[in-house]
C-alpha positions in Angstrom: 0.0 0.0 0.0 1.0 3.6 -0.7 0.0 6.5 2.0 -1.6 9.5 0.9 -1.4 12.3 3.5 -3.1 15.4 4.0 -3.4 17.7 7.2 -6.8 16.3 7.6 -6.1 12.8 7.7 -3.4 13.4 9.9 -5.7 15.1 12.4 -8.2 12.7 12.2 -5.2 9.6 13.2 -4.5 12.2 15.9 -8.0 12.1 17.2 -8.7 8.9 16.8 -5.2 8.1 18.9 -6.8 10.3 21.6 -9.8 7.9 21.3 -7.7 4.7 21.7 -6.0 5.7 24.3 -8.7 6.7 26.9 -10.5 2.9 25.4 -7.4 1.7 26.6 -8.2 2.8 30.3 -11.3 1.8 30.1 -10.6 -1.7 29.5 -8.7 -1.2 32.9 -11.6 0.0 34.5 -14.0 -2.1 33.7 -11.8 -5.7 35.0 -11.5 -4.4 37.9 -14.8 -3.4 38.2 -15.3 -7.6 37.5 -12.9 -8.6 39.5 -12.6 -5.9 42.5 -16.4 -4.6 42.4 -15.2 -1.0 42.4 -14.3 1.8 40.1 -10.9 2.6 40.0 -9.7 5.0 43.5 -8.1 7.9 40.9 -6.9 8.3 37.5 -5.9 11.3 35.2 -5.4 10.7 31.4 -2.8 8.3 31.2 -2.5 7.2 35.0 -5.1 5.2 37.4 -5.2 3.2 40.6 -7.1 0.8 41.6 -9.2 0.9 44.8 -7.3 -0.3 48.0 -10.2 -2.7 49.1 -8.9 -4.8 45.7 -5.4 -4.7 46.5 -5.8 -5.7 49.8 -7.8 -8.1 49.6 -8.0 -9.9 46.4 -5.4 -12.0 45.6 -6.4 -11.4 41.5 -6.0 -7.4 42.0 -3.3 -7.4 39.1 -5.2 -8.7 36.4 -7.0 -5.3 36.1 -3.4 -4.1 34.6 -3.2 -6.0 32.1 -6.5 -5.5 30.8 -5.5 -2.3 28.9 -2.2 -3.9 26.8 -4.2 -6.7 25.6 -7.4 -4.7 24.7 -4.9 -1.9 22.7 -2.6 -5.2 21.0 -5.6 -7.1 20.4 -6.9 -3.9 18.2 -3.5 -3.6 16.7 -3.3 -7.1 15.8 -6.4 -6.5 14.0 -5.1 -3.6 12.5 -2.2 -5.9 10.7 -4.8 -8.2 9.7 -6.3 -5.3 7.8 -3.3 -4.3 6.0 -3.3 -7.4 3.8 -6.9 -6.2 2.5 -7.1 -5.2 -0.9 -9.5 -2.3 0.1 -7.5 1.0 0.3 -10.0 2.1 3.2 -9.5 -1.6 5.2 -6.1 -0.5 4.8 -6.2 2.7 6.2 -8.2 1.7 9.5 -5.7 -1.1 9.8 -2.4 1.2 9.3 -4.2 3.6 11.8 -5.5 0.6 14.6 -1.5 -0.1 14.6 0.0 3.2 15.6 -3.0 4.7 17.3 -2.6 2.0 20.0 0.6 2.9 20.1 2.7 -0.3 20.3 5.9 1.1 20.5 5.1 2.7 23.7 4.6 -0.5 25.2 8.1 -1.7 24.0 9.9 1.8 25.3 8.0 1.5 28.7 8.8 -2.4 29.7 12.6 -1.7 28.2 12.8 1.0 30.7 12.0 -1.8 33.4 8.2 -0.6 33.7 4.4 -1.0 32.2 1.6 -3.0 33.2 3.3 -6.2 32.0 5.9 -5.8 34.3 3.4 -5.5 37.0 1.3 -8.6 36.0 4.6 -10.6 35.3 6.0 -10.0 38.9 2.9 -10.8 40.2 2.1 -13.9 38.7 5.8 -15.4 39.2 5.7 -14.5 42.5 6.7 -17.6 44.8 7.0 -19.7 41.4 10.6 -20.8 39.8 10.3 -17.6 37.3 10.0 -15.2 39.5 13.4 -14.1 39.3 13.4 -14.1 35.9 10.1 -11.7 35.8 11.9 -9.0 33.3 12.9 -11.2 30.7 9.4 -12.5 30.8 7.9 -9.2 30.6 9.8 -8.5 27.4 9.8 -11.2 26.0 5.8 -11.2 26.1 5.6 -7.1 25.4 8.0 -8.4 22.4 5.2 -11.3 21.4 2.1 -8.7 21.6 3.8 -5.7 20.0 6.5 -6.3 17.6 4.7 -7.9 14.5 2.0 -5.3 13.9 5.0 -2.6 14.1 6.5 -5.0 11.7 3.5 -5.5 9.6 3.4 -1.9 8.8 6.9 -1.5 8.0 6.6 -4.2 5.5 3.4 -3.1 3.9 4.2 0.7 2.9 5.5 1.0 -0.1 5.8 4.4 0.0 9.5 5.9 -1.5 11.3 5.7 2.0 8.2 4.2 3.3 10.2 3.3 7.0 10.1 7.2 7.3 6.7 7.5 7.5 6.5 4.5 9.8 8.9 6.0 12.1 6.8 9.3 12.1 3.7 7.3 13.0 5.8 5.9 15.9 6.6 9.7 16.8 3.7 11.9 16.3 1.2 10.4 18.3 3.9 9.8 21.3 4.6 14.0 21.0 0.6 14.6 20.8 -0.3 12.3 23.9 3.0 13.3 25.8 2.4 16.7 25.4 -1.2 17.7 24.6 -2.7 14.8 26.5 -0.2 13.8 29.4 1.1 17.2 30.4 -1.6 20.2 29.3 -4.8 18.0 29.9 -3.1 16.4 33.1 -1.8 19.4 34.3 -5.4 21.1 34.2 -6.8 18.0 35.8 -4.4 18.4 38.7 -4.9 22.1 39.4 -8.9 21.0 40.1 -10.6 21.5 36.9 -13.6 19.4 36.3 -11.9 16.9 38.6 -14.6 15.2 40.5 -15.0 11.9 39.6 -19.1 10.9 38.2 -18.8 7.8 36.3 -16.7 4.7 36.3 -14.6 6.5 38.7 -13.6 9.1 35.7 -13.4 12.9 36.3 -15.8 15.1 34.5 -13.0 16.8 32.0 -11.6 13.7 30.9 -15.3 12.0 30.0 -16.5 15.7 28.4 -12.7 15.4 26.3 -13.7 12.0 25.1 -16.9 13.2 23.9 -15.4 15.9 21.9 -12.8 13.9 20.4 -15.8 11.6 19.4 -17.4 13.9 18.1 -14.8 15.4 16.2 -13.9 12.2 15.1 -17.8 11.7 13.8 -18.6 14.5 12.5 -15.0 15.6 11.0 -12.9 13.5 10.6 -14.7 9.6 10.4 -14.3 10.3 6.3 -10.6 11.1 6.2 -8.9 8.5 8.2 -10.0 6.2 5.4 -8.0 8.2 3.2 -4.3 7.8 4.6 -3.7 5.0 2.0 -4.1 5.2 -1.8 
């Protein structure tokens, strides 16, 4: 496939990245609210903890964690599925699925000796034979969940230095979240605005920013992101 890129498109992946990330804590959310019976104690926009009851007393508290990583691979899995399409649109949503859920994050974070994997891993080895060998474990299964979509999309542009527009798929969303999302939006958040939690344990700015972004998204954008490939 050959990407076609306009400053609409663009903004479009951008929202849409903004979508999957806050369905990415809401797979969190709602395991724990299956396995702990509560909403999650806090959160901001890329953080969240779960209620101390859980942790305290169920023995299956991590599992929550993962829930996020698998929900945001599973879609990026799909995404590499999609590429192979011969429909220029299947291919877009698919080229968009992998680097809107953002699967090189998830490599950086558990190389850096953190993530949710990390969590789960030393949590389930815990008293077992591999628990000392918990951070090989992690990666190796970060490696397993993440790698071959990144590697499906390098392989399937075929764009004149097509790894360059790969590598600025890895990039921009990264900058947008990190900057827009984990340090403007958070940084509001902190300093008390619309912070009170109302549903699913979620403050009021972050659930009315998902509805914009959905509706920008919807009523924007939702016919451009099917033209990033050509």
């Amino acid at each position: 496939m050959s990407l076609h890129l306009t400053w609409k498109n663009i903004l479009a992946f951008l929202v849409f990245a903004m979508l999957m990330g806050e369905s990415h804590e809401i797979a969190h959310f709602i395991v724990g609210k299956i396995i702990c019976g509560c909403w999650p104690e806090s959160r901001d926009f890329n953080a969240w903890s779960l209620c101390k009851s859980c942790k305290d007393t169920n023995p299956n508290w991590y599992w929550p964690t993962i829930a996020g990583p698998v929900f945001s691979m599973t879609l990026a899995w799909i995404g590499m599925f999609m590429l192979r399409s011969p429909d220029t649109r299947k291919q877009s949503v698919g080229f968009a699925l992998i680097w809107a859920d953002v699967p090189q994050a998830r490599i950086m974070t558990v190389l850096m000796g953190g993530g949710d994997e990390m969590v789960v891993m030393r949590n389930f080895t815990k008293g077992t034979f591999a628990e000392p060998h918990f951070k090989i474990l992690s990666i190796l299964l970060v490696f397993l969940m993440a790698l071959p979509p990144i590697i499906g999309s390098f392989r399937a542009v075929k764009n004149r230095y097509g790894w360059l527009y790969n590598i600025g798929f890895m990039v921009l969303p990264l900058l947008v979240l990190g900057i827009y999302g984990f340090f403007l939006l958070n940084k509001l958040l902190a300093n008390g605005f619309l912070a009170k939690p109302w549903i699913m344990g979620t403050p009021l700015f972050i659930t009315l920013h998902t509805a914009l972004m959905l509706l920008l998204f919807v009523v924007f954008f939702r016919k451009d992101l099917p033209t990033l490939t050509n």
